[in-house]
N, C-alpha and C positions, 0 to 999 in steps of 0.2 A: 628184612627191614627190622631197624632195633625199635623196639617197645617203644623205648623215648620218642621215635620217629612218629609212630603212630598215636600217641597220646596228643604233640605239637597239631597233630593232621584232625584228631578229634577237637582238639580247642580251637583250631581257624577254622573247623566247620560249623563248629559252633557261635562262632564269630562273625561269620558269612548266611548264615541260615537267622542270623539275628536280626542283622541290617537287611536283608532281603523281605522279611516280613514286616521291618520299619517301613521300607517302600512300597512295599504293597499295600498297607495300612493307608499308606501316605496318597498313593495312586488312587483307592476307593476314597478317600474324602475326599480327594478332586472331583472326581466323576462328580460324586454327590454334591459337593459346591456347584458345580457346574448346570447341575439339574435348577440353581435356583435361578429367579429373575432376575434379584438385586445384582446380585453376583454377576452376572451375563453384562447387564447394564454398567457394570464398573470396569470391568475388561474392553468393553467397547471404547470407554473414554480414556483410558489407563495412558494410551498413546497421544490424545488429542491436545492440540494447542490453546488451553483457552484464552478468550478474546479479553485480553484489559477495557478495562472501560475508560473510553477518553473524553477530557476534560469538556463542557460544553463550548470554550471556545475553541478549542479545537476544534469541534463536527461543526460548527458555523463559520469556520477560515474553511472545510474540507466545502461547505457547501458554495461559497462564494463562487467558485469559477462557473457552476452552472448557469448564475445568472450573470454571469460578465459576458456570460456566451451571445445571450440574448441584444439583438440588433436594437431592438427600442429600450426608451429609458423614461423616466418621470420625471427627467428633465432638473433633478435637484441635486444643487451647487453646492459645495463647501465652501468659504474663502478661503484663500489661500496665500493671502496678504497683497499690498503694493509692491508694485519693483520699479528702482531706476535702473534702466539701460544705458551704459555708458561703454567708451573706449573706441577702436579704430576698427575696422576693416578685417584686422589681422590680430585685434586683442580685445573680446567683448567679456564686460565684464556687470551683476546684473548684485544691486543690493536691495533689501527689502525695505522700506522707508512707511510715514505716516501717510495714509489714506488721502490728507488731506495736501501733500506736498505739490505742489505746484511743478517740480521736475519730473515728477512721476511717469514713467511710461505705460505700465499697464499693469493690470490688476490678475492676479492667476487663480483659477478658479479649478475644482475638480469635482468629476461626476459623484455624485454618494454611491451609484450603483455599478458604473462600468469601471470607475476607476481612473478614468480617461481625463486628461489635463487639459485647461484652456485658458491661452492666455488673450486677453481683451486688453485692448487698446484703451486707453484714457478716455477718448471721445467716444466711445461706444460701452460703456457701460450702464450706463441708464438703459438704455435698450435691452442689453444682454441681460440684468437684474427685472426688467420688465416680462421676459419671457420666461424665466425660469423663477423655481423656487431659490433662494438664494440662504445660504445659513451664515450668519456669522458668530467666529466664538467670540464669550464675554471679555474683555478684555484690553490692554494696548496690545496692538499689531506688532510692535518692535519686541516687546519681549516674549511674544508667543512665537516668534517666530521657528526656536529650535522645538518647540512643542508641536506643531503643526501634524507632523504626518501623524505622531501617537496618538492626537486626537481625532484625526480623523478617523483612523483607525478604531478608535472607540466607538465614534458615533456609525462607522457603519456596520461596524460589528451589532450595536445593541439596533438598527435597523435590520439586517438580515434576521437577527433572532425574532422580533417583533413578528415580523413577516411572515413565521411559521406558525403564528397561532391567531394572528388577527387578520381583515380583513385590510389589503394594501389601502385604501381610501382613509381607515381612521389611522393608520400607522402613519403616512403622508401628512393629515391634517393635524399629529400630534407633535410634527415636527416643527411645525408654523408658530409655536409655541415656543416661547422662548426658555423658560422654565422646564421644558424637556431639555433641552439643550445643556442647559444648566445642572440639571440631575443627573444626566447620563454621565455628563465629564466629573464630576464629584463623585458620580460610582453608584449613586442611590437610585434602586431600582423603581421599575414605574409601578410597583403597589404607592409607592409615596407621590409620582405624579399624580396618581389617580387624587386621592386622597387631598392634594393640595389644589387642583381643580376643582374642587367642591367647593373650597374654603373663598 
């Protein structure tokens, strides 16, 4: 073998004998990382998915379907406007009108809790607002009409949440309130009910 061959063979061993003690180097600080807690506890999560945290009203829309589950209810109504019924047999057709209209066929009502629609007949609403809590929003009926679901939606959005820190009986009796009603749909939290039931 020429000199020069072996001179090449001493500097790539020297080359290879460098990096291998970089590794090994590298190798004992792992171990040694590894001896520690924090370390261990970081490896552990290194892979894990963590959870975002989601909006309040999102976990009280997640929560809703449990109590829609529920068979009984407390019986409290939304309005949900006037309707005339009109057309044939073969082409019904239903529009939303004042309260107080003499053509009116029935009044539509939806549960705050199940979600659940009902429509009443003109001659039976006295009765049916007799039995139940009945809400109505502020307002003319005609031009709330494409506001309807969102509202409602509000009001029982800010009912479900209530529900999870008070007792159902004062959350119910603060809905009797008209000025609840009023706050909720305006967005103003019940620190400011509370506060304006004093006054």
């Amino acid at each position: 073998m020429k000199q020069e061959n072996i001179e090449k063979m001493k500097e790539e061993n020297k080359i290879i004998l460098k990096k291998m003690n970089e590794e090994l180097a590298k190798r004992k600080r792992y171990e040694a990382l590894l001896k520690n807690p924090l370390i261990m506890e970081f490896l552990s999560l290194k892979d894990y998915e963590f959870f975002v945290p989601m909006s309040e009203e999102t976990r009280i829309q997640m929560l809703k379907p449990i109590s829609m589950k529920r068979i009984d209810s407390n019986g409290i109504y939304v309005d949900q406007g006037t309707y005339i019924r009109t057309g044939t047999m073969f082409s019904e057709n239903e529009y939303i009108t004042f309260p107080n209209n003499e053509e009116a066929s029935y009044k539509a009502y939806r549960d705050l809790e199940t979600g659940e629609s009902e429509n009443v007949l003109i001659k039976d609403i006295e009765t049916f607002e007799q039995e139940h809590l009945v809400i109505n929003f502020p307002g003319d009926k005609i031009t709330l009409s494409n506001g309807y679901s969102e509202r409602y939606y509000e009001l029982q959005t800010w009912f479900f949440k209530e529900l999870l820190t008070k007792p159902q009986r004062e959350v119910v009796k603060s809905l009797m309130d008209p000025r609840t009603i009023e706050m909720i749909l305006a967005g103003e939290n019940i620190v400011s009910l509370a506060k304006a039931k004093k006054n």
